[in-house]
N, C-alpha and C positions, 0 to 999 in steps of 0.2 A: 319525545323525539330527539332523537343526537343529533348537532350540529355539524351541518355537512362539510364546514370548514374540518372542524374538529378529525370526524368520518373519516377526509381523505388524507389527512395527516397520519391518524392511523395506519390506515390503507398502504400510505404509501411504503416502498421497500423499500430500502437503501444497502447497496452493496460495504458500505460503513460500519463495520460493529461498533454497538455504543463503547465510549470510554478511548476511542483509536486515536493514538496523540498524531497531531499533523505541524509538521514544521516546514515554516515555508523562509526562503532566504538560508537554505543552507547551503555553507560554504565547504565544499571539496573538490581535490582535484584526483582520485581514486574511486574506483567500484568501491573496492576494499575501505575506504574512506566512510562512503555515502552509506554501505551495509551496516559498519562497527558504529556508527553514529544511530543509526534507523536503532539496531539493537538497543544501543540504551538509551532508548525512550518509551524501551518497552522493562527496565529492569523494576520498574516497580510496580510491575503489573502481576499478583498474586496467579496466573496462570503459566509464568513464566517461571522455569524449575530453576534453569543455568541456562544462565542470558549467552557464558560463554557457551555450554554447546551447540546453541541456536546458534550462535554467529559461524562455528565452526560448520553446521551440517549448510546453512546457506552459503556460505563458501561454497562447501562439494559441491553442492546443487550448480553454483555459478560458472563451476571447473567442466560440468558434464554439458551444460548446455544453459546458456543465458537465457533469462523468456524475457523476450522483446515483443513489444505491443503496436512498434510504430509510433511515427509521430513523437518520436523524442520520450516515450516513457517504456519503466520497465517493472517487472514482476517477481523480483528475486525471493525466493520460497523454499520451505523444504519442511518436509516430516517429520517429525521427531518427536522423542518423548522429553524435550526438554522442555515442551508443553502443556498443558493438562486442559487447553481446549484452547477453539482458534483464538490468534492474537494477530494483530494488523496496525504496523506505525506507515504513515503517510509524510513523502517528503517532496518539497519541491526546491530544486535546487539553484540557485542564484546564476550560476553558468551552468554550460552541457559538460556535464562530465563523460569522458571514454568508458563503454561497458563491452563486456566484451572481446574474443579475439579478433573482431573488427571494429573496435574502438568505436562501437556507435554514440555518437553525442544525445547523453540524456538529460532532461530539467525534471520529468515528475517520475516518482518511483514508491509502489504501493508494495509493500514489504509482507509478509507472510513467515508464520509459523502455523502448522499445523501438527493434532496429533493426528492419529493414525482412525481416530474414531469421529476423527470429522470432516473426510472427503470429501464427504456428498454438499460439505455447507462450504467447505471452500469451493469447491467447483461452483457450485449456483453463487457465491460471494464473485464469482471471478467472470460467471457470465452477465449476473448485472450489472459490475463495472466495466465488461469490454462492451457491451450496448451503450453505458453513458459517453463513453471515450471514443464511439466510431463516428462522432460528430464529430470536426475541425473545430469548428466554433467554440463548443465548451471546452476542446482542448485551449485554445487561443483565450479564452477568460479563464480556466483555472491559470495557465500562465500571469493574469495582468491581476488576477481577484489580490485586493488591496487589503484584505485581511480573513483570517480563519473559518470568521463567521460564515464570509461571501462564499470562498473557498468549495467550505460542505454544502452550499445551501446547492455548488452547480452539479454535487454528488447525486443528490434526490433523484 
């Protein structure tokens, strides 16, 4: 018999691809700041082709339309073959940075690369994380979570 701890551990999904570096306490005061930092903490990630034209295509992305989530976080993403399967850095940012052509003030921002052959797993990546995030509450503790650990555990 499997241990039902075990079970629901399994079980459970997580909108988090393993290996997703998360930095909490970062200091910027630019979109452009918050993206080119998120990029490289994703440069030695072996699915990453050219870290710069990920930063360049989520720029465009940022130019045609910001994806704002509410609540102080954002979604900056874009397609591209600079990928070779999804990739996702997580930042939370020490002040609200301005995103935006209405400077909306952000602290958390879940960063996205995708290729082209993995839609369907970024869409469902991105509806599990806006279920965790439409709670205030777990918004208000990944803000206060006092380390990485805490962080991911209120991702689950």
């Amino acid at each position: 018999m499997v241990p039902t701890a075990w079970l629901n551990a399994f079980m459970r999904e997580t909108p988090i691809p393993e290996g997703t570096p998360v930095l909490l306490g970062l200091d910027a005061s630019t979109e452009h700041d918050v993206i080119g930092r998120m990029i490289h903490m994703l440069t030695s990630r072996v699915e990453v082709r050219d870290p710069q034209e990920l930063q360049r295509a989520v720029l465009e992305r940022q130019k045609l339309q910001t994806p704002l989530l509410g609540s102080g976080i954002a979604l900056p993403h874009a397609r591209t073959a600079a990928v070779t399967n999804m990739v996702m850095a997580i930042a939370r940012c020490r002040e609200p940075v301005p995103f935006g052509p209405d400077k909306v003030p952000i602290r958390l921002v879940f960063l996205y690369g995708i290729p082209t052959h993995c839609i369907s797993r970024y869409l469902a990546s991105v509806a599990q994380l806006s279920r965790v995030l439409k709670n205030p509450t777990t918004i208000e503790a990944l803000l206060a979570a006092p380390d990485e650990a805490d962080f991911r555990n209120l991702l689950l």
